[in-house]
C-alpha positions as CSV (number, residue, x, y, z in Angstrom):
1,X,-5.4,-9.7,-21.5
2,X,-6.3,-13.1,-22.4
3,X,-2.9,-13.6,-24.9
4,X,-0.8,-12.4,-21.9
5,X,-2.6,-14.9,-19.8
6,X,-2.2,-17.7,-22.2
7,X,1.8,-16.5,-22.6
8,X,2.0,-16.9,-18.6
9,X,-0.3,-19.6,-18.3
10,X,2.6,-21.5,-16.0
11,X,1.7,-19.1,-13.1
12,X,-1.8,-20.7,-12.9
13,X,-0.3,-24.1,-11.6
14,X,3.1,-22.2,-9.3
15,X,0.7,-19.3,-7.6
16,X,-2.9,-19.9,-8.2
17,X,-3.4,-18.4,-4.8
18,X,-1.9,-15.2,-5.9
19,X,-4.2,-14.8,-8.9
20,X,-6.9,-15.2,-7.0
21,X,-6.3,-12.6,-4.3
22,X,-5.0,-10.0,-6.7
23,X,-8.3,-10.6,-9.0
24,X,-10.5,-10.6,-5.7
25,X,-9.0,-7.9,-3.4
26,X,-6.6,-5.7,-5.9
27,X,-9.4,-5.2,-9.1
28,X,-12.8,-6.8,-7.9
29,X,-13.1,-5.6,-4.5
30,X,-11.5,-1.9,-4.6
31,X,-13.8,-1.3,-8.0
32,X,-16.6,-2.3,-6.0
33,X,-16.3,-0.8,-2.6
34,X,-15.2,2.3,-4.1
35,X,-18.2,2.6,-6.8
36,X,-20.8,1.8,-4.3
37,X,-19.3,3.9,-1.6
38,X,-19.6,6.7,-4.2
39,X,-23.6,6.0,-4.7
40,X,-23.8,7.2,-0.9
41,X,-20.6,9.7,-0.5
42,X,-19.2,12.5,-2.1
43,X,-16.1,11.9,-4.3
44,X,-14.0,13.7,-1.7
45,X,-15.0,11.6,0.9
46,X,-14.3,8.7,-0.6
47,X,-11.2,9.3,-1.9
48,X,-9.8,10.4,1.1
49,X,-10.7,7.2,3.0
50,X,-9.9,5.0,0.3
51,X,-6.7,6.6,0.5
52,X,-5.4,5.9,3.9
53,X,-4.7,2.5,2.5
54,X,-0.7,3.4,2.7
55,X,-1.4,3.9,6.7
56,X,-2.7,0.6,6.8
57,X,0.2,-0.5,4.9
58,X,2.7,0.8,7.4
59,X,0.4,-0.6,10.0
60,X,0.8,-4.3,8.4
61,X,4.3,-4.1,7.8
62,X,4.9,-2.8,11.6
63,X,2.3,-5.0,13.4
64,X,2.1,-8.1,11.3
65,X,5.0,-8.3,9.7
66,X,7.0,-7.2,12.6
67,X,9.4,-5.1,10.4
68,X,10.4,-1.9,11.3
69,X,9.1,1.4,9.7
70,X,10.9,4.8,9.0
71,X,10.0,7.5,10.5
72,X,10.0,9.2,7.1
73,X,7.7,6.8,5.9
74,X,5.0,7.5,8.3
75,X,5.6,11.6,7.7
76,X,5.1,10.9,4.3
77,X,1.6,8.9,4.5
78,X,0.3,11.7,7.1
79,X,1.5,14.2,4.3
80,X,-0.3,12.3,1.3
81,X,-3.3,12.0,2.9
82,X,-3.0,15.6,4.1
83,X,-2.3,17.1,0.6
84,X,-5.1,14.8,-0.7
85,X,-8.3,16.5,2.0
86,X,-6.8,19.7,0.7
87,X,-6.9,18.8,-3.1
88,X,-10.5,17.1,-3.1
89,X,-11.6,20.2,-0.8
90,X,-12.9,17.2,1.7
91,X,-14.5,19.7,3.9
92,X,-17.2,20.9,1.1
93,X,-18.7,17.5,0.9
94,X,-18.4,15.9,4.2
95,X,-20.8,13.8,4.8
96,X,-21.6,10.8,7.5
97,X,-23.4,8.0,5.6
98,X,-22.3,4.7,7.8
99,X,-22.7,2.0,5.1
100,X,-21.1,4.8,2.5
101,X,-17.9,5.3,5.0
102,X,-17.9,1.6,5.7
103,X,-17.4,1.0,1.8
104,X,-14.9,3.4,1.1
105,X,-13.1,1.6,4.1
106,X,-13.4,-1.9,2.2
107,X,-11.6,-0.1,-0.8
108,X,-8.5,0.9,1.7
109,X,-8.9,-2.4,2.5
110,X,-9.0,-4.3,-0.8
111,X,-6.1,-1.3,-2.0
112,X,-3.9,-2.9,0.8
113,X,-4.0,-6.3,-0.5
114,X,-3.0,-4.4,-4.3
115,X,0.4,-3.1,-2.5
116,X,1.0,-6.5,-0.7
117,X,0.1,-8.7,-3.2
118,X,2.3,-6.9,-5.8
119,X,5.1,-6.9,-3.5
120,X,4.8,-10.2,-3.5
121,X,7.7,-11.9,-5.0
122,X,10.3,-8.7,-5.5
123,X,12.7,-10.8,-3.3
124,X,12.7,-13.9,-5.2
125,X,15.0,-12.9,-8.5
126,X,14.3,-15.1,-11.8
127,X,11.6,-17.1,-9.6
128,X,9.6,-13.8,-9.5
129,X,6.0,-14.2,-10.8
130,X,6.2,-12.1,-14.2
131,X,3.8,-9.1,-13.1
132,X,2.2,-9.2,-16.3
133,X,1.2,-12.1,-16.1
134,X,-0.3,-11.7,-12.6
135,X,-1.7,-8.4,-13.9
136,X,-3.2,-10.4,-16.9
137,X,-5.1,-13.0,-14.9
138,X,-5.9,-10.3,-12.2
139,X,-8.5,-8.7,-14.3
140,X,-9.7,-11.6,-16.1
141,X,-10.5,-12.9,-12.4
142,X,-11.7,-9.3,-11.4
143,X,-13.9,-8.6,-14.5
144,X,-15.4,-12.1,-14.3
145,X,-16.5,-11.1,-11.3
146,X,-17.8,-7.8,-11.6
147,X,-19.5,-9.1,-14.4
148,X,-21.5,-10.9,-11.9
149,X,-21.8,-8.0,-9.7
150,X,-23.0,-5.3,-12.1
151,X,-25.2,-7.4,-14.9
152,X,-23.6,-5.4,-17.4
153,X,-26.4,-7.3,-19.9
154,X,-28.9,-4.7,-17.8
155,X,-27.6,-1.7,-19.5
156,X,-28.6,0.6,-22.1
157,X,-25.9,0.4,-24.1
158,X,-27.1,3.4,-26.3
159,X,-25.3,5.6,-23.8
160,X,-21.7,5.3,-25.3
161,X,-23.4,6.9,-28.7
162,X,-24.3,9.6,-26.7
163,X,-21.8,12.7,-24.8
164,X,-21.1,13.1,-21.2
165,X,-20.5,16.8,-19.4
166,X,-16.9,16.2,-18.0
167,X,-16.5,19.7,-16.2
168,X,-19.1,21.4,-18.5
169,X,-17.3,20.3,-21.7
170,X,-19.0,17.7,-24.0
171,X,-17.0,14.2,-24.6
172,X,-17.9,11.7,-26.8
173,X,-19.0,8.7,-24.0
174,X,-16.9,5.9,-26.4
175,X,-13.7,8.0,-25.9
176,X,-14.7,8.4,-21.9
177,X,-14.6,4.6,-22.0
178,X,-11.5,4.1,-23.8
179,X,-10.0,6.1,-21.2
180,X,-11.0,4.4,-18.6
181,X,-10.0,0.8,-20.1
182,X,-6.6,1.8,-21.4
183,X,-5.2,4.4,-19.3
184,X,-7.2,4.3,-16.1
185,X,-7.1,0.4,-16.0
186,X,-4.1,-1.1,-18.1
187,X,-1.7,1.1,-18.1
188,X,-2.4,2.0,-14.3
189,X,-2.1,-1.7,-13.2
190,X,0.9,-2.4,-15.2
191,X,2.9,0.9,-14.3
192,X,1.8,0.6,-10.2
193,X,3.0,-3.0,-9.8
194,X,5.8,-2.7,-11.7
195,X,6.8,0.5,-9.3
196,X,6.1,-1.7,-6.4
197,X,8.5,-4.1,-7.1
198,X,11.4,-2.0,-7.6
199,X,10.6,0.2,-4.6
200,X,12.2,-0.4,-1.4
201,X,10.5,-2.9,0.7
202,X,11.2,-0.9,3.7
203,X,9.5,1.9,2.6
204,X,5.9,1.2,2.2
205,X,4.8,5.1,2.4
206,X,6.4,5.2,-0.8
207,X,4.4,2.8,-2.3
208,X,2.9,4.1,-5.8
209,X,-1.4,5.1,-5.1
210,X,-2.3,4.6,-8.5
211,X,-6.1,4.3,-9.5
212,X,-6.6,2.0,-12.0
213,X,-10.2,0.5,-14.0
214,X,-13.2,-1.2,-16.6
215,X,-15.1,-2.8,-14.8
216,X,-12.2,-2.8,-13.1
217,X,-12.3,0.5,-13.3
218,X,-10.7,3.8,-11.5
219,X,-12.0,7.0,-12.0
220,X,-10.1,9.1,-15.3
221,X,-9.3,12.4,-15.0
222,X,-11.0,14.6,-13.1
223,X,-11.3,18.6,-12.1
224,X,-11.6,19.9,-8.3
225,X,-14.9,20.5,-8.7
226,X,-16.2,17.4,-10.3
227,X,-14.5,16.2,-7.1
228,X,-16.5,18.2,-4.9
229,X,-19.6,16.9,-7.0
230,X,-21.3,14.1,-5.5
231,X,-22.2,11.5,-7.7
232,X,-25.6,11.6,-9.2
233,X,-27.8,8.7,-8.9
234,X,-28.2,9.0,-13.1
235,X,-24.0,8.3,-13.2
């Protein structure tokens, strides 16, 4: 990140404010909310809640905003978030942890501020911020403070030598992590505010739910039933 950050260095001085939130809400605060919600929900559960970040969406553009929202848009998000309680099997891990719920919550939260804050600018032609760039300082902001957050200096490091069990099938832990930085974090980020930008304003529903992470982190690939699995104190 740090050469595209140096290449868009300009956008420190025109949006700093931008930078900031993006890094803060977009990658800091949805990796955190959603990790720690996971320590005391299942997967499923948080998810789901996490998720219901495009109904607050449609609820900012309606209510704050004051823009007017398609009814197709709002049958879509009840849809989504319908087709996603039947794909993590919600109902086989429900569970009622207030501080876990209240987490996941802050991740819907901090998500919202992803969708805004990359919409941000998708009116303004060649004055656009370049979303690379924002992208770039984004999780140099986020990981910074993360950093701060998890003490990665704390951790055995011998574990990425080692194999993780990813659905009863042994994976090297270094290729886990490359997953996770690359795919689940880069290319995530890049692809989902890119999307945003060219999607119609007017339909927020739409709105690309992409996971992205390192720390800043999203969860890879996963099976139904690691989904079902809640996570283990150990992970």
């Amino acid at each position: 990140m740090l050469p595209l950050a140096v290449r868009h260095r300009a956008l420190l001085r025109r949006r700093p404010g931008l930078l900031a939130g993006f890094g803060l809400l977009a990658v800091a605060g949805v990796q955190a909310c959603y990790f720690a919600a996971l320590s005391r929900i299942p997967v499923g559960v948080a998810l789901l809640i996490e998720y219901l970040a495009p109904a607050l969406v449609l609820g900012w553009v309606r209510f704050v905003q004051r823009r007017p929202v398609t009814r197709a848009a709002a049958v879509g998000v009840v849809l989504a978030v319908g087709g996603l309680a039947c794909v993590v099997e919600v109902w086989s891990g429900l569970g009622f942890d207030a501080l876990g719920l209240l987490l996941a919550l802050g991740a819907a939260c901090c998500q919202v501020g992803y969708f805004v804050l990359s919409d941000q600018g998708s009116d303004a032609g060649d004055e656009a911020p370049d979303p690379l760039g924002v992208i770039a300082y984004g999780l140099l902001v986020g990981a910074a403070v993360l950093t701060v957050v998890a003490r990665p200096w704390s951790m055995d490091w011998s574990v990425l030598t080692g194999t993780a069990r990813m659905d009863g099938t042994p994976v090297a832990a270094v290729a886990l992590l490359a997953w996770i930085v690359l795919v689940a974090t880069v290319v995530a980020y890049v692809t989902g505010v890119l999307a945003v930008r060219r999607l119609s304003r007017r339909s927020p529903g739409s709105w690309p739910v992409s996971k992205r992470s390192s720390p800043p982190s999203w969860p890879g690939p996963c099976s139904a039933s690691t989904c079902r699995r809640r996570r283990s104190p150990a992970a």
